[in-house]
C-alpha positions as CSV (number, residue, x, y, z in Angstrom):
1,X,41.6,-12.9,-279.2
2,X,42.0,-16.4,-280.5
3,X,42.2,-19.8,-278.7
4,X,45.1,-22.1,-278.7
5,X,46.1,-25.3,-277.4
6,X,49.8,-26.6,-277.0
7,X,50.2,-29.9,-276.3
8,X,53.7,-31.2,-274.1
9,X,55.3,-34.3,-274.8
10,X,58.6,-35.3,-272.3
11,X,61.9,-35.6,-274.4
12,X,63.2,-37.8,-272.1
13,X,59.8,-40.6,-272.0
14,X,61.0,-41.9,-268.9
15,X,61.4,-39.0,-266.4
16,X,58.4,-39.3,-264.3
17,X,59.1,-43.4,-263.7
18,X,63.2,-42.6,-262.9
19,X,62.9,-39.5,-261.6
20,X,63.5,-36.0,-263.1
21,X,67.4,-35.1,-262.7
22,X,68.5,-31.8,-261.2
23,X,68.5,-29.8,-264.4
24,X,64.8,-31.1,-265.4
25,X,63.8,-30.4,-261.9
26,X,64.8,-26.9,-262.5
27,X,63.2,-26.3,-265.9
28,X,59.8,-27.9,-264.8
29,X,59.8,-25.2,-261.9
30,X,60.5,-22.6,-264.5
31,X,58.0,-23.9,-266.7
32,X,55.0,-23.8,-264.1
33,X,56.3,-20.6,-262.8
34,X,55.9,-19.3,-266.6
35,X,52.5,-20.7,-266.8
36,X,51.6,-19.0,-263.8
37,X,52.3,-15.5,-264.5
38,X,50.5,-16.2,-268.0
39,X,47.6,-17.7,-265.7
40,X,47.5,-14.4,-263.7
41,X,47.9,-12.2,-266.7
42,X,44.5,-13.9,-268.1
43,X,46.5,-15.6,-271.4
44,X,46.3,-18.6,-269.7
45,X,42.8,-20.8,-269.4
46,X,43.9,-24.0,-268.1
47,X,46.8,-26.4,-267.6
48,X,47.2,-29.4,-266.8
49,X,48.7,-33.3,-267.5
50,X,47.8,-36.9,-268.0
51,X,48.3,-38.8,-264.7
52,X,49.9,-41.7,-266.9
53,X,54.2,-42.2,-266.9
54,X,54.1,-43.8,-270.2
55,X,54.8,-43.1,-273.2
56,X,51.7,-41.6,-273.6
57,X,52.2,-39.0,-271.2
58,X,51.7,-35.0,-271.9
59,X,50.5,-31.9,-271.0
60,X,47.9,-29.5,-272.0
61,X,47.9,-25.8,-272.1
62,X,44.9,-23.6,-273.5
63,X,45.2,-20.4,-274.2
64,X,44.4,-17.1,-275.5
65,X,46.8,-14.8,-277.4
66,X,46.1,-12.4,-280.4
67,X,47.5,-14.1,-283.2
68,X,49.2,-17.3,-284.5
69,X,52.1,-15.8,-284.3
70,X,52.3,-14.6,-281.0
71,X,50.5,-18.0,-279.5
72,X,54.2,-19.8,-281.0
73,X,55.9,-16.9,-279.3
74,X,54.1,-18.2,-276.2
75,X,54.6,-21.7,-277.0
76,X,58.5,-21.6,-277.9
77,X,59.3,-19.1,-274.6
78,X,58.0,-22.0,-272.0
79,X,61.3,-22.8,-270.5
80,X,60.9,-26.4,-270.7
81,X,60.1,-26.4,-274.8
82,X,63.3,-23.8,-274.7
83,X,65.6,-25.7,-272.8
84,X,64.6,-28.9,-274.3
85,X,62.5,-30.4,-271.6
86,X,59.5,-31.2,-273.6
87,X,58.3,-31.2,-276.5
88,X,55.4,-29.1,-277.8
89,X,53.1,-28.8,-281.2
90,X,50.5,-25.7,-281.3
91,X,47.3,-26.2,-282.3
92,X,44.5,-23.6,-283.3
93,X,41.1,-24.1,-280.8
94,X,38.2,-23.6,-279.9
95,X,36.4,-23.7,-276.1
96,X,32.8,-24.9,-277.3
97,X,31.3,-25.8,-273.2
98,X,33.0,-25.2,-270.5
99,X,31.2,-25.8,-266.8
């Protein structure tokens, strides 16, 4: 097993400072719920976001899947990267310390 990173950017920057609409709202639930399950299958290490609203704002998601392939399978099947929610760019990694 490998370790990846996926980092989430928002598609629409301002969201968190207006308010996500109905449709987001929706997505985001699907998206935690997705990370979830992946959490309790033991794929998922940890999750989390920036506390910012700017337009520096994102997400983190580390991970551990077999293959580059199937970590972009992972990536691209969050509901919010595959309803357009966010944004997200994979990235290869390694857990050097963890507490």
């Amino acid at each position: 097993m490998q370790e990846f990173l996926y980092k989430l950017l928002l598609v629409r920057g301002d969201m968190l400072r207006t308010g996500p609409t109905p449709q987001e709202q929706a997505v985001v639930a699907e998206h935690f719920a997705y990370l979830q399950d992946l959490a309790v299958k033991g794929a998922m290490i940890l999750v989390g976001r920036t506390l910012t609203t700017d337009e520096n704002t994102m997400g983190l998601a580390i991970f551990r899947a077999e293959s580059e392939e199937v970590a972009l399978q992972i990536m691209n099947g969050d509901p919010a990267v595959k309803k357009g929610v966010m944004t997200a760019t994979l990235y290869p990694f390694k857990i050097v310390l963890q507490g």
